[in-house]
C-alpha positions in Angstrom: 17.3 5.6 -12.2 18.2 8.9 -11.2 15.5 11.6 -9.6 16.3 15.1 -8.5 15.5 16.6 -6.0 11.6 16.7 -5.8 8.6 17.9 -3.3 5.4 16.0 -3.7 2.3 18.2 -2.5 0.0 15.3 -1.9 -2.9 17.6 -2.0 -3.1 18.3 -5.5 -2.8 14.8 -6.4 -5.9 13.5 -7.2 -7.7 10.4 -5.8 -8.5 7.4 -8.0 -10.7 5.2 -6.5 -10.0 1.3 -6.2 -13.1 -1.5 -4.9 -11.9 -3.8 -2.8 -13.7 -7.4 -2.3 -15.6 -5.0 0.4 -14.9 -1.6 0.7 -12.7 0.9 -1.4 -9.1 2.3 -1.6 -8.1 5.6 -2.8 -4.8 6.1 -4.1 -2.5 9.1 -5.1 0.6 8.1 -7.1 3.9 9.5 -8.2 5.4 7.2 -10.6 8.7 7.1 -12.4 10.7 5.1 -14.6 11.1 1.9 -12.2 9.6 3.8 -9.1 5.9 4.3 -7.6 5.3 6.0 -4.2 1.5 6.5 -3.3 -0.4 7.2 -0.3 -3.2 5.0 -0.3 -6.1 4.7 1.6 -8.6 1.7 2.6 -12.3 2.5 3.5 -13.5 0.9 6.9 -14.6 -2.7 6.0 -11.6 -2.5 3.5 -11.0 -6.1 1.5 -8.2 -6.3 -1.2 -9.9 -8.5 -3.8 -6.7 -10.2 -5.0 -3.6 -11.9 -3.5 -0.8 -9.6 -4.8 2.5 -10.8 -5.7 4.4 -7.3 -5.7 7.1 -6.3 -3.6 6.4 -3.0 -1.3 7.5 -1.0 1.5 4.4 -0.1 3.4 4.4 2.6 6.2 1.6 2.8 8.1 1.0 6.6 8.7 -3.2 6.5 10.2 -5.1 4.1 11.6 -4.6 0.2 11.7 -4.9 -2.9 9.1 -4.0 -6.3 9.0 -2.4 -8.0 6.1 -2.7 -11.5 5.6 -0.7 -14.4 3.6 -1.8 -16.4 1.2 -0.5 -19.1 3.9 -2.6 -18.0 6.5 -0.2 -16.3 8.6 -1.8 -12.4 9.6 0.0 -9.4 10.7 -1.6 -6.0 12.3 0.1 -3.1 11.2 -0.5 0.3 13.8 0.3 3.9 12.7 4.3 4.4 12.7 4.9 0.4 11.9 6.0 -0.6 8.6 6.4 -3.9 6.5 9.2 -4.9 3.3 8.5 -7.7 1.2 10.2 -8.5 -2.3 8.3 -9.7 -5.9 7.0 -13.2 -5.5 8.5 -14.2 -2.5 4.7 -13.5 -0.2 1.3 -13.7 -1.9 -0.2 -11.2 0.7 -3.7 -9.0 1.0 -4.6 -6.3 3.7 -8.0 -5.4 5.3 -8.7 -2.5 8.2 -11.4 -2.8 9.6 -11.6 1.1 11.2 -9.5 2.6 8.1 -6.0 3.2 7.7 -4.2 5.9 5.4 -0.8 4.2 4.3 2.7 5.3 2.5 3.6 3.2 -0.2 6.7 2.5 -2.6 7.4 -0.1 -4.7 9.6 -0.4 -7.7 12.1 -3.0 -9.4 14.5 -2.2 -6.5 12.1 -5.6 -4.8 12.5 -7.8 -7.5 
């Protein structure tokens, strides 16, 4: 994979809107060939309504959320903190329950 040199204007990205178990995510995405980067964004009262298996590096850039799992073990996540897992190694989900507005990037870099 090889990307020049690029500037992402977040602003004119548009917002596609994700329901949660409770609540709703927005996320704007840049994809390419083996690479997405989004800045996503969970309501308040925010629920992911599935246990994902996908490897991310999440950056928390607003706000606060907890992501939990699948065994039960839960970690809060403030603004400036991040978290790295691979493909398939953690079945995990996330919740805020004040918001949170997070970086994204995932890719088959974690698999």
């Amino acid at each position: 994979m090889k990307i020049p040199f690029e500037t992402i204007d977040w602003t004119g990205i548009p917002k596609v809107e994700h329901k949660g178990e409770t609540g709703t995510s927005y996320w704007q995405t840049i994809q390419h060939e083996g690479l997405r980067i989004r800045i996503v964004e969970y309501s308040e009262g925010y629920l992911a309504d599935h246990w994902c298996e996908k490897g991310h590096i999440v950056h928390c850039v607003e706000g606060d959320f907890t992501t939990e799992l699948k065994t039960g073990e839960k970690t809060k996540l403030h603004k400036g903190e991040s978290f790295i897992v691979s493909d398939n190694l953690s079945s995990h989900r996330s919740h805020t329950e004040n918001g949170v507005k997070l970086l994204i990037v995932d890719g088959d870099f974690l698999k």
